[in-house]
N, C-alpha and C positions, 0 to 999 in steps of 0.2 A: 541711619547710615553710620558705622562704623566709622574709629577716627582714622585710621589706616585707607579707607575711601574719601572723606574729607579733603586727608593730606596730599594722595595722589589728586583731585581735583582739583585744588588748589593748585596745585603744581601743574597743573596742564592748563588751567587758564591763566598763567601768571607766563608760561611759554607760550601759548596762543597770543599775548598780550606781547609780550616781548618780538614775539616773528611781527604778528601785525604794524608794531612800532617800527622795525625795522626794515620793512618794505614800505613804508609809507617814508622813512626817511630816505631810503632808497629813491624810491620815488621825485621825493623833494629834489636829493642832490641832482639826477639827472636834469632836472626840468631848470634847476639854477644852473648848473654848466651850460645848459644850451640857450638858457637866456642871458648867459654872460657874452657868447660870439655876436661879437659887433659885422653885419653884413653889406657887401656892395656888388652891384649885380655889373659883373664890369661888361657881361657878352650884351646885356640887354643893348648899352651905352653905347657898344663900339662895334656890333651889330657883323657886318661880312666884311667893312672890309679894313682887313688883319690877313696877316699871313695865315697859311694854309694850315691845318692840322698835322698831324704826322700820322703816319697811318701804323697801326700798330699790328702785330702778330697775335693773331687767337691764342689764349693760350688752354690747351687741353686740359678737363676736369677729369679727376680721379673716378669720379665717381659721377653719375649723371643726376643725383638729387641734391650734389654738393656745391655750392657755388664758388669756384675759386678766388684767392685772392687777385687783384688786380695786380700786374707783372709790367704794365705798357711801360715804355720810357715818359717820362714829365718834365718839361721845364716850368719853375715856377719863380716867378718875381717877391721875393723878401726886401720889405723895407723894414725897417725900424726909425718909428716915428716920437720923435724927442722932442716934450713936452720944455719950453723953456719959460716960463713963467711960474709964480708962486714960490713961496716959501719953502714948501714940501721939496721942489725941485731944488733950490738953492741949497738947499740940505745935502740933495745927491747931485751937487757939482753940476746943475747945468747953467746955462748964462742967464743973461740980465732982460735978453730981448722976450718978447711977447709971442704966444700962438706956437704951432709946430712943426716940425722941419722933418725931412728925411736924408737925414745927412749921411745915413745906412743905407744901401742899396746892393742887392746881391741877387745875380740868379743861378737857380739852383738846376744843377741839369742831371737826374735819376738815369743811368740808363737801363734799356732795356733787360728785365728779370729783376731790377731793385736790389741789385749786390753793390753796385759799385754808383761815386755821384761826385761832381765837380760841383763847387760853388765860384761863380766867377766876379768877384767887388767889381762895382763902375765905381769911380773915382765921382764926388759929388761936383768937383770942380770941373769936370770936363764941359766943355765947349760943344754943345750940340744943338741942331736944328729940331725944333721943338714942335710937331705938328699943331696944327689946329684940333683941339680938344672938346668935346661936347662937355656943356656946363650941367647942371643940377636945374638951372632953371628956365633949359631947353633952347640955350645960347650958344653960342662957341669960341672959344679964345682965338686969338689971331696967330697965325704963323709966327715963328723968333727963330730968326738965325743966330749963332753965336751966343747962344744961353746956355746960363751954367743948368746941367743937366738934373739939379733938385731944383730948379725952379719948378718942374713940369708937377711936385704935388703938391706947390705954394700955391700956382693958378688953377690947377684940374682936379687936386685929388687924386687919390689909389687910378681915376679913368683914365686922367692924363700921365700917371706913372708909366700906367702899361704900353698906351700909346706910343710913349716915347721913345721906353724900351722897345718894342715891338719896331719902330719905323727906322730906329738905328741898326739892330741886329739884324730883323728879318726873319725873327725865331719866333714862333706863338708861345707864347707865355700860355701854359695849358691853366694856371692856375693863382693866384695874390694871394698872398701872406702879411697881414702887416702887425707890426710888432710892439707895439708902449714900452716905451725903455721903461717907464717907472714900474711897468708891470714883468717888466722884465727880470728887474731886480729882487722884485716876491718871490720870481721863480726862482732867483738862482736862490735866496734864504730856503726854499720850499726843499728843495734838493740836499741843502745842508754844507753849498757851500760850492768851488768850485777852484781847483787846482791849476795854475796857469805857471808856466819859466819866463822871464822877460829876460832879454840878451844885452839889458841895459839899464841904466838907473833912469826912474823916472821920476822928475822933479816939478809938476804941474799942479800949481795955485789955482787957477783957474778952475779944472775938475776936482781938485783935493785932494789927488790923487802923490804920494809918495813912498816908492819903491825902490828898493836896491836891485839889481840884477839877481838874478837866481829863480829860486822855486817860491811861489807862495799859496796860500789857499786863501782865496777872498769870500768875504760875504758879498751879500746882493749889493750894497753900497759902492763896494772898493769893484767888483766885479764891472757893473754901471761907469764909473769913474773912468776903468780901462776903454771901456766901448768908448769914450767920451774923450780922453785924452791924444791930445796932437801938441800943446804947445812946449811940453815935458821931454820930448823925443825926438831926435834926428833932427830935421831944416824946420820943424813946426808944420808940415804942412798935411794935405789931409792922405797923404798915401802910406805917411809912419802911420797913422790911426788905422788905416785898414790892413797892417799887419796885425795888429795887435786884435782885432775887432776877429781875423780867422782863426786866432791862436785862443782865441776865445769860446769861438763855436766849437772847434774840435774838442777843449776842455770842458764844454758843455753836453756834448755828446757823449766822451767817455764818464763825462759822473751821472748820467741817464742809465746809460748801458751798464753801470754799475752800483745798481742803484737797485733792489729787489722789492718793489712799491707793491707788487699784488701779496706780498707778507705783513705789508703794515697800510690800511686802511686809512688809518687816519692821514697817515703823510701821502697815501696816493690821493688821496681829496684834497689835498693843500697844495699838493705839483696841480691837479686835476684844475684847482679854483684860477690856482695864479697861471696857468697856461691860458685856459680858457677867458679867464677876466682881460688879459691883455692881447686878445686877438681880432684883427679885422680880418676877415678871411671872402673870395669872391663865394656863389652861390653854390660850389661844386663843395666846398666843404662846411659848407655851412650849419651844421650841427655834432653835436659831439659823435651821432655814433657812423657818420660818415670822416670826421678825424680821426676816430676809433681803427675803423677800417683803414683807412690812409697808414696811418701808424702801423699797422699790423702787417700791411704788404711792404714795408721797412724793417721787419725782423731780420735777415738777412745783412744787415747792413750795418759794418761798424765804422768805428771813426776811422779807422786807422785804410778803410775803403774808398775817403772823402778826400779827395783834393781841392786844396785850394789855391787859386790863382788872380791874377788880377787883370783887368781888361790893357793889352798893351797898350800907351799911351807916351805923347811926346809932351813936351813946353809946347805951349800954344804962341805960335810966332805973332800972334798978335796984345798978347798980355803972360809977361813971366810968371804972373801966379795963377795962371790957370792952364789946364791941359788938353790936347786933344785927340783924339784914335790915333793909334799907332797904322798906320797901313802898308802891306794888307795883311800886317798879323794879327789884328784884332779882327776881319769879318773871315782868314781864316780860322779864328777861333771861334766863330758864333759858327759857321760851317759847320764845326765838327758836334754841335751841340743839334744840328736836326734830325 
């Protein structure tokens, strides 16, 4: 064999060696992304009876071997669930108490063709009748009137989240989303950061959290910090934190949308890890390449398409620090979401 044959063979199994390495890495990462989605089977749980589904419109394929992307409208239930114990936590400004809270609550409402999407906060302190929930160990929690409205995934979990939302609104949550603030924060570092205006100076020891009014770009820490901070701003209470927590999202979404991750691999495997590692998702998205798809019938849709609102709400006339449905402009607003 000639060395000029050698060299070429060489060279073709050192690329057979190199492709093989790289689908098998391929390989790996898929199988780690999807073992990172933490799941809960909420239809299993809550079984018929929930409100109705919405009934959606076919939508035409181009082509009859092509399978279109799904278009239907979705309302879907986003917590964000804030780990408060440990040192790690104490780091990124959370409190003192034990176990973890959903003091984030938003549902998300797509409409129909996936251009346009309302995100609407419940306020955590709201005053709500809390159904009876099916437990884990095929029990049920008791009825509560007048509970503040994150009690429901202190006792039930993501089941009793949705329940609760679902018995208040009246709207089927087509889908659960929940969210690990601390994984939250991987992602916004994963991203490289995240560009937020506050309309105020924010002075909170508690989160760690200190900002002058203006423009800033936070890391995953100071980003976390925002989601986190109430006592820094306005009356202290938890409704200044959900302005800042939408002002959040939409800044999260435009450093997404601008953000060209299928050019660089490496950083779309580290948005990829830290998305996936900090998600509870129900059984309909429960794998990467069904968030894949989810994701992909959201192409269409920029921030700037995204409203955000909050659920109307009064003082709850039987305790000043907590609040309750404004009516009837809050089940007008759940109306407009079916």
């Amino acid at each position: 064999m000639g060395r000029r044959s050698r060299v070429l063979k060489a060279a073709g199994l050192t690329l057979a060696g190199v492709l093989v390495l790289g689908i098998a890495t391929a390989g790996w990462a898929y199988w780690h992304l999807n073992q990172n989605i933490k799941i809960v089977d909420i239809n299993s749980a809550l079984g018929d009876d929930r409100p109705a589904k919405a009934v959606s419109t076919p939508t035409a394929s181009a082509s009859a071997s092509a399978s279109p992307l799904p278009s239907s409208a979705l309302n879907i239930l986003v917590l964000g669930s804030d780990s408060r114990s440990g040192k790690q936590n104490a780091k990124l400004g959370g409190g003192s108490s034990s176990g973890a809270r959903s003091d984030t609550a938003m549902v998300v409402h797509i409409d129909e063709g996936r251009t346009k999407a309302t995100v609407v906060s419940i306020p955590r302190d709201t005053l709500v009748t809390r159904p009876s929930c099916p437990t884990s160990s095929g029990g049920t929690t008791s009825v509560a009137y007048n509970a503040m409205f994150n009690s429901a995934y202190s006792v039930g979990g993501p089941v009793c989240a949705v329940k609760t939302v679902e018995s208040m609104t009246d709207v089927r949550m087509d889908h659960y989303i929940e969210i690990d603030f601390s994984g939250f924060a991987d992602l916004v570092d994963a991203l490289g950061g995240v560009t937020v205006t506050t309309d105020e100076d924010i002075d909170d020891d508690k989160s760690h959290l200190h900002l002058t009014a203006g423009e800033h770009h936070l890391d995953g820490t100071k980003a976390l910090a925002l989601a986190r901070t109430r006592h820094g701003i306005g009356d202290g209470s938890d409704l200044g934190r959900i302005g800042l927590q939408q002002k959040l999202v939409k800044a999260l979404l435009e450093q997404i949308s601008s953000t060209d991750l299928l050019a660089d691999p490496t950083k779309l495997y580290q948005v990829a890890n830290a998305v996936t590692g900090s998600l509870t998702t129900d059984t309909g998205l429960d794998s990467l390449g069904e968030l894949m798809t989810f994701g992909q019938s959201l192409k269409g849709l920029s921030s700037a398409d995204v409203k955000t609102v909050m659920m109307p709400v009064v003082t709850a006339p039987s305790d000043p620090n907590r609040v309750v449905a404004n009516e009837p402009e809050a089940s007008a607003l759940w109306e407009s979401l079916k």
